[in-house]
KOLLO-519963 format. One line per field, with one value per residue: residue number from 1; x, y, z of N, C-alpha, C, O in turn. Coordinates in steps of 0.2 Angstrom, whole numbers. Layout:
pos: (NUM; ...)
n_X: (X; ...)
n_Y: (Y; ...)
n_Z: (Z; ...)
ca_X: (X; ...)
ca_Y: (Y; ...)
ca_Z: (Z; ...)
c_X: (X; ...)
c_Y: (Y; ...)
c_Z: (Z; ...)
o_X: (X; ...)
o_Y: (Y; ...)
o_Z: (Z; ...)
END
This chain:
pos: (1; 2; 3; 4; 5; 6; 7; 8; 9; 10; 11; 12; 13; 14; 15; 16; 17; 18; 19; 20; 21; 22; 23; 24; 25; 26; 27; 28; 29; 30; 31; 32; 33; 34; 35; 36; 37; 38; 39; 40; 41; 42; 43; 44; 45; 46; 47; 48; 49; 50; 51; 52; 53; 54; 55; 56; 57; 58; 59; 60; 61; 62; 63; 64; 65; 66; 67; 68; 69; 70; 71)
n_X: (129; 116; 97; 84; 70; 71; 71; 60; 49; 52; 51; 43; 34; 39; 29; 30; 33; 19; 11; 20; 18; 3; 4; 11; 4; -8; -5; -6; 4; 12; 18; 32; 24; 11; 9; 14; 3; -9; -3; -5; -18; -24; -20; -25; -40; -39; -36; -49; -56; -54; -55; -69; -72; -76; -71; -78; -70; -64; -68; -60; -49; -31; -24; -5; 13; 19; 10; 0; -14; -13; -24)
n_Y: (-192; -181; -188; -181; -185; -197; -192; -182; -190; -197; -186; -181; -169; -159; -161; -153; -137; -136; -135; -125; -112; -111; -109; -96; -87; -87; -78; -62; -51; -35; -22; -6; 2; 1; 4; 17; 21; 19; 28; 40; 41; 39; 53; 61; 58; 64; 78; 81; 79; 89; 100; 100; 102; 116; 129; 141; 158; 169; 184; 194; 191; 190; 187; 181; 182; 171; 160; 156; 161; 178; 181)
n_Z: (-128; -126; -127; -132; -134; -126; -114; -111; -112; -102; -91; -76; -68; -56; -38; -29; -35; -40; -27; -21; -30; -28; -14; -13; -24; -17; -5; 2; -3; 0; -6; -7; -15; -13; 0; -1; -8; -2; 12; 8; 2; 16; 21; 12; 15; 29; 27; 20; 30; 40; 34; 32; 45; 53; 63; 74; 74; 85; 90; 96; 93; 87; 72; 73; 68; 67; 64; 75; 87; 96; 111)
ca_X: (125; 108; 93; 79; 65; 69; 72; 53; 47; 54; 49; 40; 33; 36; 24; 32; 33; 13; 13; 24; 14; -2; 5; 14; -2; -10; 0; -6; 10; 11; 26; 32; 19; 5; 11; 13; -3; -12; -4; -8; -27; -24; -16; -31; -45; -39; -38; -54; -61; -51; -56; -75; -74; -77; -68; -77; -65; -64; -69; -54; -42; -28; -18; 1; 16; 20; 4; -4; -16; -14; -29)
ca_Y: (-186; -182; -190; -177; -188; -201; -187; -179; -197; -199; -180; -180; -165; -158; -158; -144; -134; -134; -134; -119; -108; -110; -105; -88; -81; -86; -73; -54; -47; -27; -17; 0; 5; -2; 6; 23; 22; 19; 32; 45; 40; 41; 60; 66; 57; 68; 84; 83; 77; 94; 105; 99; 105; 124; 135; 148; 163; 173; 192; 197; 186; 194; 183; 183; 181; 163; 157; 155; 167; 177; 183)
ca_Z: (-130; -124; -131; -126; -133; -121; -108; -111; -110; -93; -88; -73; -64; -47; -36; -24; -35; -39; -21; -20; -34; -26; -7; -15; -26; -12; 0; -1; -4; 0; -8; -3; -20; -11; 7; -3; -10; 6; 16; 1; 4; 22; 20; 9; 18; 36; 25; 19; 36; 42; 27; 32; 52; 55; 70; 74; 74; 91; 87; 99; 89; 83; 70; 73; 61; 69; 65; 79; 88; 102; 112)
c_X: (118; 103; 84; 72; 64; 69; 63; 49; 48; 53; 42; 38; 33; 32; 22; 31; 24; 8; 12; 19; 8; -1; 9; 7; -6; -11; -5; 0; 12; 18; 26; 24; 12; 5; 10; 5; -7; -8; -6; -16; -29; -24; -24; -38; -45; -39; -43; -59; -59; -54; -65; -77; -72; -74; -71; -73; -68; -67; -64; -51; -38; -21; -10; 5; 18; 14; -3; -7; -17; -23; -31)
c_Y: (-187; -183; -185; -179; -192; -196; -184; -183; -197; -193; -183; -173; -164; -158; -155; -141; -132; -130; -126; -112; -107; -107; -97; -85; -83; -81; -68; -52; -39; -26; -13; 3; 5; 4; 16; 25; 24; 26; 41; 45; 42; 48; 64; 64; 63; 74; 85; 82; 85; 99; 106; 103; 111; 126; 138; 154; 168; 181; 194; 194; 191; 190; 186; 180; 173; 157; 157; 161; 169; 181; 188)
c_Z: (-127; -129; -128; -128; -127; -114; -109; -110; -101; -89; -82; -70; -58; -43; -32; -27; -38; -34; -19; -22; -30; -18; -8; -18; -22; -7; -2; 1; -3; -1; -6; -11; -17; -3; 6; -4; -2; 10; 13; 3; 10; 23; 17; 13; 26; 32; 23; 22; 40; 39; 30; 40; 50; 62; 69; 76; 82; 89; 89; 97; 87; 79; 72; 68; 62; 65; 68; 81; 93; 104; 118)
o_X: (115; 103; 80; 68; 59; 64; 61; 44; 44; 52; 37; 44; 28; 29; 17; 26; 22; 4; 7; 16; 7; -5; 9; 4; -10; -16; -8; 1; 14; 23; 20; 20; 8; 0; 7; 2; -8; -13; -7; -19; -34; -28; -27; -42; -50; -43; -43; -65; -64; -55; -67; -82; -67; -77; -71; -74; -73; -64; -62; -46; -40; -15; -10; 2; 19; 15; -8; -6; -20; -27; -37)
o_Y: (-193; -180; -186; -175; -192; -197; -185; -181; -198; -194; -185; -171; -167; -153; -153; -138; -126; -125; -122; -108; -101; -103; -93; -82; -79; -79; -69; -51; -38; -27; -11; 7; 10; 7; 20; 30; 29; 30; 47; 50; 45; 50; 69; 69; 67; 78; 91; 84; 88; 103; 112; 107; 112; 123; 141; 155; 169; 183; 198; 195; 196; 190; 192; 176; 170; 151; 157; 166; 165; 183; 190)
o_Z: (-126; -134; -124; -126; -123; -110; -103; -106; -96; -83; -84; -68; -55; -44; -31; -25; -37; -35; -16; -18; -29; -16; -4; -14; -22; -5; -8; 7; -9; 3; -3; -9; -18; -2; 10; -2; 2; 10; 16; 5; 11; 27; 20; 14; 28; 36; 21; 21; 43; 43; 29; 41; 47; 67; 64; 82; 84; 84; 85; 101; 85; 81; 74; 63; 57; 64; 65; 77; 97; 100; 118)
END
């Protein structure tokens, strides 16, 4: 039978995994949440750099249904 005072007695600890702990939270780790994030902020920063710049409009312009505009 196990005696798990003498076993607590005789416990020592790892010193890998110390080690270990300290080189993982160490790491900067990026998940896809982080990744999403980021090209989210990416998306709104150029549309509001885009939103910011002025065309001026041609007076002969003549929108078309494509989009585009011929001239």
């Amino acid at each position: 039978m196990i005696n798990f005072q003498d076993e607590i007695k005789r416990f020592k600890p790892s010193l890998d995994v110390d080690d270990i702990e300290d080189t993982i939270t160490g790491i900067d780790l990026t998940d896809m949440n982080d990744l999403m994030l980021q090209m989210v902020q990416e998306t709104a920063k150029r549309s509001a750099r885009a939103a910011a710049v002025s065309v001026p409009a041609e007076p002969d312009a003549v929108p078309m249904m494509d989009g585009f505009t011929e001239l």
